[in-house]
C-alpha positions as CSV (number, residue, x, y, z in Angstrom):
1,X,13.8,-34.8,-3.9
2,X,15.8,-31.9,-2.3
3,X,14.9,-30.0,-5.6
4,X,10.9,-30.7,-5.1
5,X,11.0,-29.4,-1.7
6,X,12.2,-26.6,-2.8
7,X,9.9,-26.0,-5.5
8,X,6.8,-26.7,-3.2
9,X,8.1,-24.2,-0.8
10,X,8.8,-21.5,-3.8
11,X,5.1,-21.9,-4.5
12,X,3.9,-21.7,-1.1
13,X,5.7,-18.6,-0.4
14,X,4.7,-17.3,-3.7
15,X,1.1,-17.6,-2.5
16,X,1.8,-15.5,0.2
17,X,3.5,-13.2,-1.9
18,X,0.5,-12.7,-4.0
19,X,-1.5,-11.9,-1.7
20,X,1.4,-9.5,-0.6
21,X,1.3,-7.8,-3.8
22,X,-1.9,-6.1,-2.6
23,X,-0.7,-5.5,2.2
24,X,-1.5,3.2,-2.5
25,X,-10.3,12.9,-12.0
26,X,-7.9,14.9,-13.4
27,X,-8.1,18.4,-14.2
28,X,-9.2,18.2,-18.2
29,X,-6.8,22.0,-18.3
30,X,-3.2,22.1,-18.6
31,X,-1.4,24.7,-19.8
32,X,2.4,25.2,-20.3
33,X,4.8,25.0,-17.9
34,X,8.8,25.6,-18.2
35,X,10.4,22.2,-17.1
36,X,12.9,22.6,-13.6
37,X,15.4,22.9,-15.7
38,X,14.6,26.2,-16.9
39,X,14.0,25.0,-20.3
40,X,11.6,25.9,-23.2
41,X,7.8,25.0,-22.3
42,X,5.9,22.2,-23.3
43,X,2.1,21.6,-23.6
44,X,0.9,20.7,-20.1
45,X,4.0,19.1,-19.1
46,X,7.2,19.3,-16.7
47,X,10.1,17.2,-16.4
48,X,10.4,15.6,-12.7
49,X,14.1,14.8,-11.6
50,X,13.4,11.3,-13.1
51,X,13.9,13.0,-16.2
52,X,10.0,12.0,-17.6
53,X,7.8,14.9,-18.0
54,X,4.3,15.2,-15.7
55,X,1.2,16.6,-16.5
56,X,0.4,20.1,-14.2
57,X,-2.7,21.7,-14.4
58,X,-3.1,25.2,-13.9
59,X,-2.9,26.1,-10.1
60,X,0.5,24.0,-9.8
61,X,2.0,25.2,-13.0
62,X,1.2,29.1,-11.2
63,X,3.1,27.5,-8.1
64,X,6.0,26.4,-10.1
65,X,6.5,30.0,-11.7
66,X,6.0,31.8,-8.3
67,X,9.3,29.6,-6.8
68,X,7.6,26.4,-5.8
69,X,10.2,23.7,-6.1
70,X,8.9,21.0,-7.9
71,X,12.3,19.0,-7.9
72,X,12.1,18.5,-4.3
73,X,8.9,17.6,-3.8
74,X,9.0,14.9,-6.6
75,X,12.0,13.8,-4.4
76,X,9.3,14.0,-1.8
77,X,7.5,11.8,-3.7
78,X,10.0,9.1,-4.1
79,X,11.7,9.3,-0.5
80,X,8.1,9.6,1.7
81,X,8.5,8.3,5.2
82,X,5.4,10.1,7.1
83,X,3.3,7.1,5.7
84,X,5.3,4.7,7.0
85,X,5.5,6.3,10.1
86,X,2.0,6.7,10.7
87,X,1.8,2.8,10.6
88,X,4.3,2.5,12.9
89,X,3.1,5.0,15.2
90,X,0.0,2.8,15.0
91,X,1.5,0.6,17.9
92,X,2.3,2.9,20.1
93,X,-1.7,4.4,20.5
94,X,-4.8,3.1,22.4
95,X,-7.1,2.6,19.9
96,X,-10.6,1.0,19.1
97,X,-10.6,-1.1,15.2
98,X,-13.8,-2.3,14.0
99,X,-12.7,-5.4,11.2
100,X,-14.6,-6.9,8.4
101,X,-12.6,-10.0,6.5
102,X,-15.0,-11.8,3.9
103,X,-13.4,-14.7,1.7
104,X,-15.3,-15.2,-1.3
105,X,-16.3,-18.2,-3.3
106,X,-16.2,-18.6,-7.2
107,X,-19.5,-16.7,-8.0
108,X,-19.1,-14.1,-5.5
109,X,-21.0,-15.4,-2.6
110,X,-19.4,-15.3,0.8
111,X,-17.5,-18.6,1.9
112,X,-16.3,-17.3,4.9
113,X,-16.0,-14.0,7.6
114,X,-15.4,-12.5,10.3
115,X,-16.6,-8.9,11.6
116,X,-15.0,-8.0,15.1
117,X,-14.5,-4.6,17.2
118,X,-11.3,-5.0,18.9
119,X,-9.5,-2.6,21.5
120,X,-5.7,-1.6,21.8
121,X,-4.4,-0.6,25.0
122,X,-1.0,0.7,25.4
123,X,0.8,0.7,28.7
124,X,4.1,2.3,28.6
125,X,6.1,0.8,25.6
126,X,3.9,-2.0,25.6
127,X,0.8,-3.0,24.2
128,X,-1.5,-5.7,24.1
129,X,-5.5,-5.9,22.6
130,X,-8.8,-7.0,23.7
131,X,-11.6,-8.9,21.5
132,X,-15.0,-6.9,22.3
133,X,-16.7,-8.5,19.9
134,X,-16.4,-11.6,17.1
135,X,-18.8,-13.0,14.4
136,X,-17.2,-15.4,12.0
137,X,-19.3,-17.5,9.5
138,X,-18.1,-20.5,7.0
139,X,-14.9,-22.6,7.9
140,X,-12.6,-18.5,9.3
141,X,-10.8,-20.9,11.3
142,X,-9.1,-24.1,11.4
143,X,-9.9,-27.0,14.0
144,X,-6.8,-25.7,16.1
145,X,-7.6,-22.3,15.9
146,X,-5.5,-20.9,13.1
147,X,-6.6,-19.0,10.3
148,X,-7.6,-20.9,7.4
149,X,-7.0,-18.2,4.7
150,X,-3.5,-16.4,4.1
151,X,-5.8,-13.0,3.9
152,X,-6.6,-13.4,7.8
153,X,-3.3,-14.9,8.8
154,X,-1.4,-11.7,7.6
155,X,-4.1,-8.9,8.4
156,X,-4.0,-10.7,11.9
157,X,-0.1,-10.7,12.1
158,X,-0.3,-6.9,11.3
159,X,-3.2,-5.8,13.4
160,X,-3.5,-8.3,16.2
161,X,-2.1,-9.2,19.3
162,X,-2.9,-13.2,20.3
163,X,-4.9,-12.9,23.7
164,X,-2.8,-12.4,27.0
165,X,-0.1,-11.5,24.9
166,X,2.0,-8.2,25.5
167,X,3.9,-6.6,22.5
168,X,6.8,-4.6,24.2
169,X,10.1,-2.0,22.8
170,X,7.7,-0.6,19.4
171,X,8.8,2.7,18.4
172,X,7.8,4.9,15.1
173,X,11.7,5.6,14.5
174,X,11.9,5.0,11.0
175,X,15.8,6.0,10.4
176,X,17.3,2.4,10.8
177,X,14.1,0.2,10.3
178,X,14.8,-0.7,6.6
179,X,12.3,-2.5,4.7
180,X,14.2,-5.7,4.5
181,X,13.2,-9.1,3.6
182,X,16.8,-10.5,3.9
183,X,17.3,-13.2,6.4
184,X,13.9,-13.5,8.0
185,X,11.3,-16.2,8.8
186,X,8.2,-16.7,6.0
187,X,5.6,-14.7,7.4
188,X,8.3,-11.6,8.4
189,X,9.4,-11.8,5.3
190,X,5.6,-11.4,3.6
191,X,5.1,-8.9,6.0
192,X,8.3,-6.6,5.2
193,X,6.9,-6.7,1.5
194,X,4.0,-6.3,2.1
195,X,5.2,-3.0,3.8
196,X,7.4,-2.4,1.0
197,X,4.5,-2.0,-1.6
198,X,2.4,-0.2,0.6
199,X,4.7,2.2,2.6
200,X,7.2,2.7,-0.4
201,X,5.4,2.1,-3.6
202,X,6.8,2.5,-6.9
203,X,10.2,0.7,-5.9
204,X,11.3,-2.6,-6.9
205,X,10.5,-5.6,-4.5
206,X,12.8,-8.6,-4.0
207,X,11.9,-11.8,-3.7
208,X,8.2,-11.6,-5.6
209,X,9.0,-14.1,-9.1
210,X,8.6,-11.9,-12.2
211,X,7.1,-8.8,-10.3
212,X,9.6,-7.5,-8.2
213,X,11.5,-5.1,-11.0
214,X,8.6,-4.0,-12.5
215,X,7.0,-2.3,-9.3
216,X,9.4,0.2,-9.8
217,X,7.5,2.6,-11.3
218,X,10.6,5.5,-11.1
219,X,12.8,3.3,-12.2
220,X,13.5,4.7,-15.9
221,X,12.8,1.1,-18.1
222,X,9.9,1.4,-16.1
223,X,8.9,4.8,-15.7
224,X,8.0,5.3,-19.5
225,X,4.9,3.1,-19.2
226,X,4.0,5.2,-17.2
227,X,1.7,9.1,-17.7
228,X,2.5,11.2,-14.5
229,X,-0.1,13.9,-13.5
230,X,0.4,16.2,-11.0
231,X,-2.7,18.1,-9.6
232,X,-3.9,20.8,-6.8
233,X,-7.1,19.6,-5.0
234,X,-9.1,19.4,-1.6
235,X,-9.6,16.2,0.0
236,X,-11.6,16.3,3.6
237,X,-11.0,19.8,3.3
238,X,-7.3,20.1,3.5
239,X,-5.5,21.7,0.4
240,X,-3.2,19.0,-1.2
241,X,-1.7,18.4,-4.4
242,X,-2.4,14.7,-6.2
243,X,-0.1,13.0,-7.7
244,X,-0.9,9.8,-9.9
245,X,0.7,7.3,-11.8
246,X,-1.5,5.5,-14.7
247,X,-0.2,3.2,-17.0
248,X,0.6,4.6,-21.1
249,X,-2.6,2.5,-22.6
250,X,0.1,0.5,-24.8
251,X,1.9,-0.5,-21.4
252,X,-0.9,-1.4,-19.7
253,X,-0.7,-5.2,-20.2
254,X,3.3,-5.1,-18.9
255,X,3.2,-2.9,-15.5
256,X,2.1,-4.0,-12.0
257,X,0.4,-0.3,-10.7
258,X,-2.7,0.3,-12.8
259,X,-2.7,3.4,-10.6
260,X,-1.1,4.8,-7.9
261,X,-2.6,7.9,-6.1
262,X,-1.4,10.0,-3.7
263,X,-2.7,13.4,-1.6
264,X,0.3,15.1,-0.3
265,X,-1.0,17.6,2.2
266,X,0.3,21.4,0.8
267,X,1.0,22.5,4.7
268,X,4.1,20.0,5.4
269,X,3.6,17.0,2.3
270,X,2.5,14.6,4.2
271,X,0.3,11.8,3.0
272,X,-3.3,11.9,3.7
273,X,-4.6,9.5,1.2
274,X,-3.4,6.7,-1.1
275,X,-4.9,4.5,-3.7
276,X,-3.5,1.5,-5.4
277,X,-4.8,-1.1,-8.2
278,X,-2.5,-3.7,-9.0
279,X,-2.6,-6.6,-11.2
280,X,-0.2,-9.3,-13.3
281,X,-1.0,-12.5,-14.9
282,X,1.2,-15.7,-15.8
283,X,1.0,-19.1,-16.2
284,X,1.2,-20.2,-12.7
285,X,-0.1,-17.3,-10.7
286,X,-2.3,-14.3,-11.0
287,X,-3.2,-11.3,-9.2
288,X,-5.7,-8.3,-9.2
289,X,-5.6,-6.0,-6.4
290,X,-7.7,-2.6,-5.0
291,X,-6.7,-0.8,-2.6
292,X,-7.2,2.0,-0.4
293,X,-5.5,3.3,2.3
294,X,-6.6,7.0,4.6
295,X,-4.9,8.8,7.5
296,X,-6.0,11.5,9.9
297,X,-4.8,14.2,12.6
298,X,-5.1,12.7,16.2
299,X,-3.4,15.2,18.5
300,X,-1.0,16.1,16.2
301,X,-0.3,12.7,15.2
302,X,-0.5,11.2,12.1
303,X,-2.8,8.2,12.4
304,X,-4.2,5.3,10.2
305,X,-7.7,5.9,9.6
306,X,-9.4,3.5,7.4
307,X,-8.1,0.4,5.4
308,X,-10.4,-0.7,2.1
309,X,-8.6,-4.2,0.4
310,X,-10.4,-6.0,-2.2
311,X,-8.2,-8.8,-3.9
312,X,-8.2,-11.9,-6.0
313,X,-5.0,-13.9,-6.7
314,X,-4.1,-17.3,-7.6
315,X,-0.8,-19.2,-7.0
316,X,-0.5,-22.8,-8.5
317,X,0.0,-24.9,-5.2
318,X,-2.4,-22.7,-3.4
319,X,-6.1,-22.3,-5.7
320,X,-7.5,-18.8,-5.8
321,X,-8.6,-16.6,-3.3
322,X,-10.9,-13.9,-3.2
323,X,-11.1,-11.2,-0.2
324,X,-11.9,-8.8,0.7
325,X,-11.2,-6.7,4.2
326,X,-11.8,-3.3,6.0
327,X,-10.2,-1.9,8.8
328,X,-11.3,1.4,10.6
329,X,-9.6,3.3,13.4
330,X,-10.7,4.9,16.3
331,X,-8.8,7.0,18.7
């Protein structure tokens, strides 16, 4: 009986997890490049300090030759904290949120929503939010109140504050705030993955059955799935350099990322943009995941702006849900 219990409760929190596994055009030139070892050049390509070579086109391969260390922005790459940050910082901000959650049915149509604008006011180290304005359609909410769908119940736990309640002692100190799972309740637990795939993607996840290793996208039995491209672009007119992961076409049934985008702002590297598709399929659950994720300049700050998730995943205790949310900012 113990054993059951258990299993239930594996499946329940896999659910969750699913959902979790959600909450970041190339240049057709490339020309040779040496690698940052100093080695002899190969066609469009440069070894990264995970010892897999990435495609440069010509503007960052010009970079590289005039002194620009590649190494230590890969590392960069791998070791980015500003993103997190910015989420953090998120708590410690007055700010006005407009948010759209739609649950969809089987053939697309909309089973349930809500659309609300909702206010954050900060008062010292504390902070506490006001409902302006709520629309919900279909069965949003159970009879007592609670969310119905697991989509709701963890966007609310990370962008809500229950009414009259004060949230006090946030900071956006990230030295010291690991992105632990280890010996917290269920929904803390979904919630530090969920911060895991979104504010450090491309490392492994614990605790997420079959998929946890393999969102390690640096990790080297991993990594060569994977075609690395490494690109200088504009995006809303700030000069950054993109760097994307895709899947090698005969991986693409075995990996988690689909792609994994990020603009890395030339100025100071920090992360404007990011773009994530995710997907897995086994016997008793499924996922398939879009993501988008954008951050602005408020007063210096590095701020969420906008928050696109479209998602559909099934766990075998739990059915399958299909979602779909946006959150915008304000400041």
């Amino acid at each position: 009986m113990n054993d059951k219990r258990y299993y239930i409760r594996k499946r329940q929190s896999m659910a969750i997890l699913l959902l979790i596994a959600l909450l970041f055009p190339a240049s057709p030139a490339f020309s040779q490049a040496k690698d940052v070892q100093g080695k002899q050049p190969t066609q469009g390509k440069d070894s990264s300090i995970f010892d897999l070579p990435i495609q440069m086109d010509e503007v960052t391969v010009k970079a590289a030759r005039g002194g620009w260390d590649i190494e230590g922005f890969i590392r960069r790459v791998k070791t980015d904290t500003t993103f997190y940050k910015a989420f953090r910082a998120l708590h410690l901000v007055s700010y006005k949120a407009a948010n759209d959650i739609k649950i969809f049915d089987k053939n697309g149509g909309t089973e349930a929503s809500l659309n609300s604008r909702t206010e954050q006011f900060v008062n010292g180290r504390c902070r506490s939010m006001k409902v302006l304005d709520e629309k919900t359609t279909g069965d949003f909410y159970k009879n007592n109140g609670d969310y119905r769908y697991y989509t709701a119940a963890l966007y609310a736990s990370l962008f809500f504050t229950k009414p009259g309640q004060e949230v006090c002692g946030e900071d956006d100190i990230i030295a010291g705030h690991a992105l632990e799972a280890e010996g917290k309740g269920a929904m803390e637990k979904n919630k530090a993955q969920l911060k895991q795939l979104i504010f450090n993607p491309g490392s492994p996840v614990k605790g997420v059955p079959f998929v946890g290793n393999k969102a390690g996208i640096f990790e080297p039995d991993i990594a060569k799935m994977y075609n690395f491209r490494l690109q200088s672009v504009e995006f809303e007119g700030e000069e950054c350099y993109l760097f994307a992961a895709v899947p090698k076409p005969e991986y693409s049934s075995q990996v988690v990322y689909n792609e994994l985008s990020t603009w890395f702002r030339k100025s100071d590297y920090a992360i404007l943009a990011r773009n994530y598709s995710l997907s897995y399929h086994t016997v008793v659950f499924d996922f398939d995941v879009r993501m988008k994720v954008r951050l602005q300049n408020v007063h210096g700050r590095l701020l969420p702006s906008s928050i696109d998730y479209n998602g559909n995943w099934y766990a075998f205790t739990k059915g399958r849900e299909r979602s779909a949310f946006t959150a915008v900012f304000t400041y």
